[in-house]
C-alpha positions as CSV (number, residue, x, y, z in Angstrom):
1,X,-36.2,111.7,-22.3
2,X,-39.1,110.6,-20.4
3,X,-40.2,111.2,-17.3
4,X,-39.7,107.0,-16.1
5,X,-36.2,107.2,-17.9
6,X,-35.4,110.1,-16.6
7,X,-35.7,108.8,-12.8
8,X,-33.6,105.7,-13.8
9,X,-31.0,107.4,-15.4
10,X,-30.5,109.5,-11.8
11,X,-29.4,105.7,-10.7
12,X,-25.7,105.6,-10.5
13,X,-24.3,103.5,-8.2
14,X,-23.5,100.3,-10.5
15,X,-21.6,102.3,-13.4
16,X,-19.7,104.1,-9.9
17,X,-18.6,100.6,-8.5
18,X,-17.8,99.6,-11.7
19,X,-15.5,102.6,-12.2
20,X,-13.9,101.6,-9.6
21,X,-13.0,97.7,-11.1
22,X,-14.8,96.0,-7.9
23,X,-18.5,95.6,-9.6
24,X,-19.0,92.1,-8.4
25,X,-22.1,91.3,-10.2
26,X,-23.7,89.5,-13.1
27,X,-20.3,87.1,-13.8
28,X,-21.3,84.8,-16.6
29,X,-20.4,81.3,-15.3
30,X,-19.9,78.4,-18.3
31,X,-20.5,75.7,-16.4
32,X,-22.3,73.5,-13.8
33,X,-21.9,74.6,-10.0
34,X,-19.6,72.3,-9.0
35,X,-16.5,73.0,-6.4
36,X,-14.5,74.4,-9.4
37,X,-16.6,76.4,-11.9
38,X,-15.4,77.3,-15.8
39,X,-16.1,81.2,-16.0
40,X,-17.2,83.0,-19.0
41,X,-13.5,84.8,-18.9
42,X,-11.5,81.6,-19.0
43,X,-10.7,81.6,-15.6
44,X,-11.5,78.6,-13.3
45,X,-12.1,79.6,-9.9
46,X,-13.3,77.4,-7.0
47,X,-17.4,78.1,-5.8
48,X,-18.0,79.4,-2.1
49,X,-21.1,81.6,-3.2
50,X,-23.5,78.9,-4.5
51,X,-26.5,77.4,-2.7
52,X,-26.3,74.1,-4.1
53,X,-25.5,72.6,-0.6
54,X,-26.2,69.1,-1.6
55,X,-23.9,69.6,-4.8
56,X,-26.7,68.2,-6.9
57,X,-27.3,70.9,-9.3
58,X,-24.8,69.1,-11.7
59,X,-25.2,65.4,-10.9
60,X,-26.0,63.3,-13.9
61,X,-28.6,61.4,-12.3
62,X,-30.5,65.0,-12.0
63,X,-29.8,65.6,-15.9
64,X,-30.9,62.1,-16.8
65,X,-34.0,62.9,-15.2
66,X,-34.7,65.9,-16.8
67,X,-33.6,64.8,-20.2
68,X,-36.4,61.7,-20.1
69,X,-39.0,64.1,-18.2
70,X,-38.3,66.8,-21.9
71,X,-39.1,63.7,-23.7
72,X,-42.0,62.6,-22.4
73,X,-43.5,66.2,-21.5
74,X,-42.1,69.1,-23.6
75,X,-40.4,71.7,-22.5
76,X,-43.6,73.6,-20.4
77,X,-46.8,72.9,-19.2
78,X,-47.8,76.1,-21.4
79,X,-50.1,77.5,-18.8
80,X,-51.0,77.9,-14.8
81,X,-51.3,74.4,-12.2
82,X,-55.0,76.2,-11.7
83,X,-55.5,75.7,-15.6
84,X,-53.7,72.7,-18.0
85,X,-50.4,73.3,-16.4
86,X,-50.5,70.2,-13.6
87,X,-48.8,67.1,-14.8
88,X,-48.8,63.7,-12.7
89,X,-45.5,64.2,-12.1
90,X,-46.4,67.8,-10.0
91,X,-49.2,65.1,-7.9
92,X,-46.4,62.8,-7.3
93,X,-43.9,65.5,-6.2
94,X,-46.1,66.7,-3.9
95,X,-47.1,64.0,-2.5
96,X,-43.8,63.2,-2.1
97,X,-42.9,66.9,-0.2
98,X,-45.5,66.5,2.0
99,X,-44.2,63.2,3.6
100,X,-40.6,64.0,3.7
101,X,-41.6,67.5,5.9
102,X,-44.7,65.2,7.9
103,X,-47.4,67.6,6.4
104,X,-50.8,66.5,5.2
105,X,-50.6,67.8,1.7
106,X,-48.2,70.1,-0.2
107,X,-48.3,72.0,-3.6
108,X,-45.5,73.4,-5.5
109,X,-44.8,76.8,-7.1
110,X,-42.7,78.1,-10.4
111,X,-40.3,79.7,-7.8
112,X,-39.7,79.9,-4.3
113,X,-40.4,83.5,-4.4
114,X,-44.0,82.9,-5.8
115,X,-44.5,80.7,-3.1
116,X,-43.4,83.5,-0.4
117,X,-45.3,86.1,-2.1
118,X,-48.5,83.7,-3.0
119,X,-48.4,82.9,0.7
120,X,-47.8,85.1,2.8
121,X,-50.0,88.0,1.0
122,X,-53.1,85.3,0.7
123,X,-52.8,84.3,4.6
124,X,-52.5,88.2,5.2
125,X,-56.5,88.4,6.4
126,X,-57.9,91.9,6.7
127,X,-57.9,92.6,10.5
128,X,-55.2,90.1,10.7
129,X,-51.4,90.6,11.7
130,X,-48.1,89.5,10.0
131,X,-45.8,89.4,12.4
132,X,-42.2,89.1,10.7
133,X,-38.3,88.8,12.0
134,X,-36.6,91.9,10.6
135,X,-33.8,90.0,8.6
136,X,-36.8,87.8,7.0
137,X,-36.3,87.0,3.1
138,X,-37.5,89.9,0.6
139,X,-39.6,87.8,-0.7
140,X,-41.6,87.6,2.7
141,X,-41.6,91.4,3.3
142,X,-43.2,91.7,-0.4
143,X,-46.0,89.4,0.6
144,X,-46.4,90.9,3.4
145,X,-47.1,94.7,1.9
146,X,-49.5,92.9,-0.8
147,X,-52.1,91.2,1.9
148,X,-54.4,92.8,3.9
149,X,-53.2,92.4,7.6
150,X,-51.3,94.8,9.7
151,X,-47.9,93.9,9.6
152,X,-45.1,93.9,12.5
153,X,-41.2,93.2,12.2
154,X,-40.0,92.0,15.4
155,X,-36.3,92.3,16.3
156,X,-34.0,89.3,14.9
157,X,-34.4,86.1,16.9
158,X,-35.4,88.6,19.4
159,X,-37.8,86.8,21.6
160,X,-38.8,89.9,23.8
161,X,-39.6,91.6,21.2
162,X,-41.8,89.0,19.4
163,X,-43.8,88.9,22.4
164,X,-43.9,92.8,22.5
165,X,-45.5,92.7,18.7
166,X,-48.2,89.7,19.8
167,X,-49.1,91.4,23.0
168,X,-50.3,94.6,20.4
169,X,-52.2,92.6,18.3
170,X,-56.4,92.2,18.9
171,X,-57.0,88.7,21.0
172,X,-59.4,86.9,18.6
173,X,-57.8,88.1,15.3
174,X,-55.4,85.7,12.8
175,X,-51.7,85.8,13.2
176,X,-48.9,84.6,11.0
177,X,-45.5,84.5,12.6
178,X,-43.2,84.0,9.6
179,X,-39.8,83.5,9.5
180,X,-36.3,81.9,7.9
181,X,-35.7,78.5,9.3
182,X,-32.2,79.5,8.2
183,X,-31.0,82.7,7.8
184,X,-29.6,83.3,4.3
185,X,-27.0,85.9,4.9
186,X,-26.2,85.2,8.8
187,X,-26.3,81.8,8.7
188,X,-27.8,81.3,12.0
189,X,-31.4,79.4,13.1
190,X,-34.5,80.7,13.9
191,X,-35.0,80.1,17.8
192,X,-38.1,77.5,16.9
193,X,-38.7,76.3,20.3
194,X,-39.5,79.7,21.7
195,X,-41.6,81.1,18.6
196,X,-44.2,77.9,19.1
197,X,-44.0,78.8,22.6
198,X,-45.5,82.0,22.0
199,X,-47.6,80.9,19.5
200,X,-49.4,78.9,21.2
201,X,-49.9,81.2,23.7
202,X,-51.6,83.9,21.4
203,X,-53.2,81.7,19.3
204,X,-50.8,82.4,16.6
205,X,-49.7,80.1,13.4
206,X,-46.4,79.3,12.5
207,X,-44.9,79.3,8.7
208,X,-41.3,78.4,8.2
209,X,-38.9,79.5,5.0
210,X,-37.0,76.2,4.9
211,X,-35.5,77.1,2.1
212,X,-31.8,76.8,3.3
213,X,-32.8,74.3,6.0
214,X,-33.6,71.5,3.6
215,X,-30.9,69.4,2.8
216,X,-29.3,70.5,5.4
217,X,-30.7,69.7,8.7
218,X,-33.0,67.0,10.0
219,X,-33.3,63.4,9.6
220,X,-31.8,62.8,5.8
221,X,-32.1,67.2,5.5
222,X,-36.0,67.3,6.6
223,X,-35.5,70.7,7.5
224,X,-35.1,72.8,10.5
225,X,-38.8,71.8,12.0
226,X,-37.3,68.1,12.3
227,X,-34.0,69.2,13.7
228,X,-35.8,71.0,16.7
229,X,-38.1,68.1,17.1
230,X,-41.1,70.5,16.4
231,X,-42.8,69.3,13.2
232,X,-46.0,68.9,14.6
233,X,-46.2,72.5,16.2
234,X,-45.6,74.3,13.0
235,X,-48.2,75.0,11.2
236,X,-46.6,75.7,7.4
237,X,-43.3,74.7,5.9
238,X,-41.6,76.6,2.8
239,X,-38.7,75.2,1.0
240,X,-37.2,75.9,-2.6
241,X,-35.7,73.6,-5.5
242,X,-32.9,75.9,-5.9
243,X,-30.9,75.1,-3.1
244,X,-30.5,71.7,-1.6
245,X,-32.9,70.2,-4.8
246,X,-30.7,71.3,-7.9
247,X,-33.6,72.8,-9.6
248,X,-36.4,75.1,-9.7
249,X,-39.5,76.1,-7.8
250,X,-41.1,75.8,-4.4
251,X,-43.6,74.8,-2.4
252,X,-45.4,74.8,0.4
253,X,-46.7,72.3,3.1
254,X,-49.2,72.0,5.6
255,X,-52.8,70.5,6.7
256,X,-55.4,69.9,4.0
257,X,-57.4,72.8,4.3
258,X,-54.6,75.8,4.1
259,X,-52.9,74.3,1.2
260,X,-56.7,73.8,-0.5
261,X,-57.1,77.5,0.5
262,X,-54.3,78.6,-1.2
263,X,-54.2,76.2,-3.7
264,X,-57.6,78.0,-5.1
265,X,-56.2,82.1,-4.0
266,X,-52.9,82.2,-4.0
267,X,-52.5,84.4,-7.2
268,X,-48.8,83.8,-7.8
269,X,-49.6,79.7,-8.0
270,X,-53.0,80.2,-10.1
271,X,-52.7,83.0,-12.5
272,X,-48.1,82.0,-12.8
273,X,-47.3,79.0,-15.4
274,X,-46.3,76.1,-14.0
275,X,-43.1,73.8,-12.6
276,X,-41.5,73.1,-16.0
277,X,-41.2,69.0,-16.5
278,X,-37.5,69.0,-16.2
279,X,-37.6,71.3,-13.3
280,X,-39.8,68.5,-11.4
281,X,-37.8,65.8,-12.5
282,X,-34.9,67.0,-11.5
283,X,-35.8,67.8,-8.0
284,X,-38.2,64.4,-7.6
285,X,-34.5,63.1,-7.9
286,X,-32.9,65.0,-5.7
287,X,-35.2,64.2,-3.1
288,X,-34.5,60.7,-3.7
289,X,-31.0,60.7,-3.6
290,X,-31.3,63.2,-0.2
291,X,-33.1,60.5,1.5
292,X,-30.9,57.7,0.4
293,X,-27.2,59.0,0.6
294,X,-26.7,60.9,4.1
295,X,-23.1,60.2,3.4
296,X,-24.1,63.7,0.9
297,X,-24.9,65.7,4.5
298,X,-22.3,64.2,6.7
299,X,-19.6,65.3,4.2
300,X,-21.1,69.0,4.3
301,X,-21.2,69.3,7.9
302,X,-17.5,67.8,8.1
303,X,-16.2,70.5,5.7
304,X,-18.8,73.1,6.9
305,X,-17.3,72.4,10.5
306,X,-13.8,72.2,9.3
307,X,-13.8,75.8,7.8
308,X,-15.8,77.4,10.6
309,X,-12.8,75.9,12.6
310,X,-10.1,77.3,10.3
311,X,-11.8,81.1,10.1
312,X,-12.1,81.4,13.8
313,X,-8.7,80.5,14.1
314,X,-7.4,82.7,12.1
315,X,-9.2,85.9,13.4
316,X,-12.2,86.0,11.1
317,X,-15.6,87.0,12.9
318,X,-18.2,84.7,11.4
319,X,-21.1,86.5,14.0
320,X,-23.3,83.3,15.2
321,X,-23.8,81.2,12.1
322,X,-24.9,77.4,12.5
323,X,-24.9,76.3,9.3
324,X,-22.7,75.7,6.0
325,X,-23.4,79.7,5.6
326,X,-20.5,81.4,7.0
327,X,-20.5,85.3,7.2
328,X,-17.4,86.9,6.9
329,X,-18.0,90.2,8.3
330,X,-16.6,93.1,6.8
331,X,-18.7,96.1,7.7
332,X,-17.9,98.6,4.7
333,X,-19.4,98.4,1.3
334,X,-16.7,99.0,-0.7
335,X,-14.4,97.2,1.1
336,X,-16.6,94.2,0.5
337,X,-16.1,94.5,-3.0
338,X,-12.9,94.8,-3.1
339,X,-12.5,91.6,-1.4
340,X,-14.4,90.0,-4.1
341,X,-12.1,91.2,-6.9
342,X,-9.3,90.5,-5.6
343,X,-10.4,87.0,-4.3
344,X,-11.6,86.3,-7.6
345,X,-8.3,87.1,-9.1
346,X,-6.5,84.1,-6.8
347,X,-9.6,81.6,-7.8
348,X,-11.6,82.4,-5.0
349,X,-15.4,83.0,-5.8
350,X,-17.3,84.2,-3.5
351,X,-20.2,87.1,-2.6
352,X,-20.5,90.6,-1.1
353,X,-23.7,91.2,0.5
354,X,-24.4,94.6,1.7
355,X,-27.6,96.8,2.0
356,X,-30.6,96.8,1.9
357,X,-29.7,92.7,2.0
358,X,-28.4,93.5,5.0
359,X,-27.8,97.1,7.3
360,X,-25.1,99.0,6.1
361,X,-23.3,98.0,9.5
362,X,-23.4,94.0,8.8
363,X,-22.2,94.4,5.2
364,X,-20.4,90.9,4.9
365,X,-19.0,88.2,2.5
366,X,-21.3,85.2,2.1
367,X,-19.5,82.1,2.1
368,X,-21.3,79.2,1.3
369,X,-20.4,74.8,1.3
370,X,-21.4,72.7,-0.9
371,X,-21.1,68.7,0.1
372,X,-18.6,68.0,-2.8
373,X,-16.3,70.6,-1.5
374,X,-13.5,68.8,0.0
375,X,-11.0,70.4,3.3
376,X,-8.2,71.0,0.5
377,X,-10.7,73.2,-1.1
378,X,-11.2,75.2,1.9
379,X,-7.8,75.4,3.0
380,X,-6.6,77.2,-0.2
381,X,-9.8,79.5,0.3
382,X,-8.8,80.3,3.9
383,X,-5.5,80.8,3.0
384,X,-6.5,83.3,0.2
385,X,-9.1,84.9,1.8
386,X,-6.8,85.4,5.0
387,X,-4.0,87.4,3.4
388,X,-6.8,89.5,1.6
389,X,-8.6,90.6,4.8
390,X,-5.4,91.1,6.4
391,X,-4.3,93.5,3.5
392,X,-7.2,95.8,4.1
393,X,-6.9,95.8,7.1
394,X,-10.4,94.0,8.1
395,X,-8.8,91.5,10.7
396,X,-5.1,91.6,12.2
């Protein structure tokens, strides 16, 4: 064996929990992500662990849109946006993007990752500083170790502490606060107001992940910046397709000469092949039909209200969350898993998420609305998922 396989063969956890017949991973799914999902097993089992929060991923007018974009284009671009890969339809999208956030310009990426990475490790200056909240994306923290700045984590949403991190960092050098605009795992919002705040007072630039902010909050889901009233005073906005969208891919928003900087150096856009045509399609139509049925939002935030409602009341602690991502905090790994199995065996599906996606001592289940869920949905899940957690023992 060699040396390589020999280290990942020393990597046993998986085949452990899987021993143990709570590996919660890899489930094939055999259809769209709708409220009630076909699995690969023949069970049907209703979705609280998708991010499709607009329910969009499996509308027809989304398909119809790909379909006729596959016609037209082909199946890929067959190379980078830098190179042959940028179709009108990537120009109009962006365009697009870059009104709906009130940004100057915007470009798009294959994945919101890429767009993190691309980013965040091009704006990294040498003898600059990344100054990042602690429970910030991966896909940030990778960016971050791939540019050239010193980087800082300050504590979560901890506004002392942000201050603490500026205050360390050379007067006259660049500065890139990042952070979620919604927290993926938590659920909760950045605390915008007070991030500018400090901004502005050392000189700092703001970027926003948006990516579970979109869709969601805002005027018709323009994202968190909107909801605080504070587009103007940041600097960069991130969202994804893969949410909110339906789709696939990214992009990033912001004045004319950033997004031309990065647009020319970001080497996850230029040297990464491109938005496929369906992928564009189908979220230039999601865009449309976010900004022209807000009956699509109103109905997430009544069932998103509604179940935060239920789980208090029945002794559930959901931490701080402020959004259709509700934490159900567990605190022990294996116990997390458990919870999954056994939810999934009563039609419940739903996600562990435990370290290092979150520390060992916030180890939670992820449980996530969709705007096509409807209360009965989440009554039966409440119900479910209150006699499991009283079982073992995680609430009274």
């Amino acid at each position: 064996m060699k040396l390589i396989q020999e280290l990942c063969s020393k990597y046993t956890t998986a085949d452990d929990v899987k021993a143990q017949g709570v590996y919660p991973y890899y489930k094939p799914i055999s259809s769209g992500q709708d409220p009630v999902v076909h699995m690969a097993d023949g069970k049907d089992v209703m979705m609280f662990g998708s991010n499709s929060y607009l329910g969009l991923s499996d509308d027809p007018r989304l398909k119809e849109a790909a379909i006729a974009a596959i016609q037209k284009y082909g199946t890929s671009c067959s190379g980078s946006r830098f190179l042959n890969g940028t179709l009108d339809i990537h120009k109009q999208l962006e365009e697009k993007l870059a009104k709906f956030v009130g940004k100057e310009e915007a470009v798009t990426f294959s994945t919101g990752f890429q767009v993190n990475l691309g980013v965040v490790s091009t704006l990294g200056f040498r003898g600059g500083y990344i100054l990042l909240d602690d429970t910030d994306h991966a896909c940030i923290i990778d960016g971050s170790r791939l540019s050239f700045s010193t980087v800082y984590k300050f504590k979560h949403n901890d506004m002392v502490s942000l201050e603490q991190k500026l205050k360390a960092c050379e007067t006259d050098a660049p500065k890139l606060i990042v952070v979620d605009g919604v927290y993926s795992m938590l659920g909760d919002l950045c605390p915008l107001p007070q991030i500018c705040d400090l901004a502005d007072q050392y000189n700092a630039s703001v970027m926003i992940d948006d990516a579970h902010g979109l869709g969601v909050f805002g005027k018709n889901g323009c994202g968190t910046a909107d909801h605080f009233g504070l587009t103007d005073r940041v600097d960069l906005i991130m969202g994804t397709f893969s949410k909110s969208f339906g789709s696939l891919g990214g992009f990033i928003a912001g004045d004319h000469e950033t997004v031309n900087y990065l647009k020319h150096n970001a080497r996850s856009l230029i040297f990464s092949a491109s938005m496929t045509p369906a992928a564009v399609a189908a979220a230039d139509k999601a865009l449309e039909i976010m900004q022209t049925e807000p009956e699509r939002i109103a109905n997430l935030w009544d069932v998103t209200n509604y179940a935060q409602k239920l789980f208090r009341e029945n002794g559930f602690d959901i931490n701080a969350t402020q959004s259709p991502i509700i934490p159900l905090m567990v605190r022990d790994t294996i116990k997390a898993m458990q919870i999954v199995e056994l939810a999934y065996q009563q039609g419940v599906f739903i996600t562990p998420v435990i370290a290092p996606a979150v520390r060992e001592s916030d180890v939670l289940i992820r449980f996530a609305l969709m705007a096509t869920h409807t209360r009965a949905h989440v009554d039966k899940a409440v119900e479910v998922l209150t006699a499991i957690f009283k079982q073992l023992k995680v609430i009274e």
